[in-house]
C-alpha positions in Angstrom: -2.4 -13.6 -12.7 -4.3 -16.4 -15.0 -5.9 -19.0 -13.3 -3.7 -21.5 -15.4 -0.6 -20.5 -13.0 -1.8 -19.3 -9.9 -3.7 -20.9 -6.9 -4.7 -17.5 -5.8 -5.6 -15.9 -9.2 -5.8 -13.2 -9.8 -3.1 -12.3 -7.4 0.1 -13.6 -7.2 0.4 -17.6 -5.6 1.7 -21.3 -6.1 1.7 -22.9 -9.4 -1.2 -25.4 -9.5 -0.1 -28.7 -10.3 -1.0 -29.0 -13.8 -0.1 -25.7 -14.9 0.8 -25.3 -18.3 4.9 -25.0 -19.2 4.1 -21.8 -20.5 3.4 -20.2 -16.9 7.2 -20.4 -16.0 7.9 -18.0 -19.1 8.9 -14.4 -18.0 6.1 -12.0 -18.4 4.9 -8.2 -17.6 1.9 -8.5 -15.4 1.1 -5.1 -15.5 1.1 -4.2 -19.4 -0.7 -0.9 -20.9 -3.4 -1.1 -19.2 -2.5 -1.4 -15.8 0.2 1.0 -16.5 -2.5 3.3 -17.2 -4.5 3.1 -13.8 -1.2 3.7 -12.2 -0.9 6.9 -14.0 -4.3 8.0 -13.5 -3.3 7.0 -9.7 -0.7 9.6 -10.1 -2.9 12.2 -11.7 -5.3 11.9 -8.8 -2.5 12.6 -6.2 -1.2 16.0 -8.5 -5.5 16.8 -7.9 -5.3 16.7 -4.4 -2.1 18.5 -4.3 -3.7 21.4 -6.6 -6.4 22.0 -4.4 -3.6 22.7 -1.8 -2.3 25.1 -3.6 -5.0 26.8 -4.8 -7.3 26.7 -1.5 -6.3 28.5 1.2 -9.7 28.1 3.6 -9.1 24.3 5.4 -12.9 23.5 5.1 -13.1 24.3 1.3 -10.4 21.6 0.9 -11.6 18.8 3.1 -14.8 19.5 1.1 -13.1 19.9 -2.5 -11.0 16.0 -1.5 -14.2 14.3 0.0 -16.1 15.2 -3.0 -13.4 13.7 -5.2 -12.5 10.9 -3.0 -15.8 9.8 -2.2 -17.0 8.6 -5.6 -13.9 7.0 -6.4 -14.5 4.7 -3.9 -18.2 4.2 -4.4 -17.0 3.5 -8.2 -15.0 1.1 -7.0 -17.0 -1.4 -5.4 -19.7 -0.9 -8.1 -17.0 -2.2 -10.6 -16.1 -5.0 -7.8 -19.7 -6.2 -7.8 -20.0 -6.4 -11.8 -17.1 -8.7 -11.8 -13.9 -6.5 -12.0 -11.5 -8.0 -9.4 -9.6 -6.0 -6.4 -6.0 -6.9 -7.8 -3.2 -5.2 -7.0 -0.5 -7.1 -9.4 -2.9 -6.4 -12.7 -3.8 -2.8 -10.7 -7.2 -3.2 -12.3 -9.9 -0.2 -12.2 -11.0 -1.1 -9.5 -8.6 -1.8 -7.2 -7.5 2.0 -8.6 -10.3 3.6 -7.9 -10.6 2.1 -4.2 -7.1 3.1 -2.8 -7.1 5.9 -4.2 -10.2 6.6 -2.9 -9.7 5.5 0.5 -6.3 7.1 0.1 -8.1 10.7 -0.2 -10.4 10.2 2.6 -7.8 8.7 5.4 -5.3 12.4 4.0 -8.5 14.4 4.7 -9.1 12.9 8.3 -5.6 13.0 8.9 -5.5 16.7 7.7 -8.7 18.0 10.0 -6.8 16.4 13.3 -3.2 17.4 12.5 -4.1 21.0 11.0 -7.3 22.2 11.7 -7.5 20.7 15.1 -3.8 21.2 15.8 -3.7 17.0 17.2 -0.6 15.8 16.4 0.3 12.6 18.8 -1.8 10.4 16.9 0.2 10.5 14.3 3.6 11.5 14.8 4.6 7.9 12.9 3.2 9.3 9.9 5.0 12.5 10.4 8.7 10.5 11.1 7.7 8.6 8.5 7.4 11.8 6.4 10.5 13.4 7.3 12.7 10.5 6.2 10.0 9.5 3.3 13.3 8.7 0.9 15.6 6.2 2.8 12.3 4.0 4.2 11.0 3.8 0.2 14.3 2.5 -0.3 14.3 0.0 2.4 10.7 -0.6 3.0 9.0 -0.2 -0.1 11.2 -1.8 -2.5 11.6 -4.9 0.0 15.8 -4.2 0.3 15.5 -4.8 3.9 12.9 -7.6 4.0 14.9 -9.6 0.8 17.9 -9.3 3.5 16.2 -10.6 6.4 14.9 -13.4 4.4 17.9 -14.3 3.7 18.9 -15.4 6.5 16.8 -18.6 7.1 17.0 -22.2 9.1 16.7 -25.3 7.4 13.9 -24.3 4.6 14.6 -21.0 3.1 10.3 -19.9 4.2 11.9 -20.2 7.7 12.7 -16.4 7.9 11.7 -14.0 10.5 9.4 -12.0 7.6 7.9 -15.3 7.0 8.0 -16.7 10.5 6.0 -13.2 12.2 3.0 -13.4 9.0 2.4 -17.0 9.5 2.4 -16.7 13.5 -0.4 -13.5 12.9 -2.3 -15.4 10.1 -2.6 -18.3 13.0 -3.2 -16.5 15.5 -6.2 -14.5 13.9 -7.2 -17.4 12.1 -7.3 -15.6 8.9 -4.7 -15.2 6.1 -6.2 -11.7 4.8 -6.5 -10.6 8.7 -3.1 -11.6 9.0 -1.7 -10.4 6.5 -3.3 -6.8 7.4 -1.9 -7.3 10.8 1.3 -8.0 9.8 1.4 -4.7 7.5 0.7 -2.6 10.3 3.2 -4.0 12.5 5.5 -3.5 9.4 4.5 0.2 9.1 4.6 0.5 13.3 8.4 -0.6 13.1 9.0 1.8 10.2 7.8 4.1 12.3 10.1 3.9 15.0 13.1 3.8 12.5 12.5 6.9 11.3 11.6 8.2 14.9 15.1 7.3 15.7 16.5 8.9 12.3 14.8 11.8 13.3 15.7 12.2 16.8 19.7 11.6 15.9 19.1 14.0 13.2 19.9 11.9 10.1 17.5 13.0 7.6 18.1 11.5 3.7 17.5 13.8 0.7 18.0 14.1 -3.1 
């Protein structure tokens, strides 16, 4: 997002008060380019999943991922430092090479505790989560069940439970970004536990 219409550029944010008319136009935010990292976000997922399928031994495969993962983040935050921003709505390079990055270590940790070490507890969420990975995209990911509980509001329409519970953590850490992360993970916990009860009634949603 420009700094002409947005406070927070370059993510999303508030108009600033002499933005240009021009900001209210509809626009792609993503175009080509960002399309492009997304793909290449993609790509590195299929990688992972090769090496799956193609490596049987469980250390040749943590090796094989941190190898690729690690660099990407490292590549990452030497883009950040030369002046490429973190954003997520232009999904810039290096915001690309970061999560996915980060993405590839966090599967390799979680695979040496759940198969190598055979320690599941941890993250039994995850594996919920997993098993009903369809219905909680739907609900979750592509904000059908937030958009309906902010619907329902009291006198402004920001006085919603979604908005209500990030405000209360973002005051009570005294941070926006530390309260925003805190309010993801509570949104992931309570995910969570939905599909834990899915899964324990034995409602499981598939194409």
């Amino acid at each position: 997002m420009l700094q002409e219409c947005s406070e927070n550029s370059p993510d999303y944010g508030p108009l600033p008060a002499n933005a240009p008319g021009w900001c209210l136009a509809p626009f792609d935010p993503e175009g080509i380019l960002s399309s492009l990292m997304a793909a290449v976000t993609c790509f590195v997922g299929l990688h992972f999943g090769q090496i799956i399928a193609h490596f049987k031994d469980h250390m040749q495969r943590m090796s094989l991922w941190s190898m690729s993962a690690f660099p990407l983040v490292v590549s990452g935050y030497v883009l950040l430092a030369l002046g490429m921003p973190l954003s997520k709505p232009l999904y810039t390079l290096s915001y690309m090479c970061i999560t996915a990055g980060a993405s590839g270590l966090i599967f390799t940790i979680i695979f040496y505790l759940v198969d190598v070490r055979n320690i599941r507890k941890p993250v039994i969420l995850l594996q919920w989560m997993g098993m009903n990975a369809l219905i909680l995209y739907a609900l979750a990911a592509c904000e059908i069940f937030p958009a309906a509980l902010q619907g329902f509001y009291w006198g402004s329409p920001h006085n919603n439970l979604v908005d209500w519970t990030q405000s209360f953590l973002q005051n009570l850490l005294h941070s926006k970004k530390w309260g925003t992360l805190a309010f993801v993970i509570l949104e992931i916990v309570f995910w969570g536990l939905v599909a834990g009860v899915l899964h324990m009634k034995r409602i499981y949603v598939k194409l």
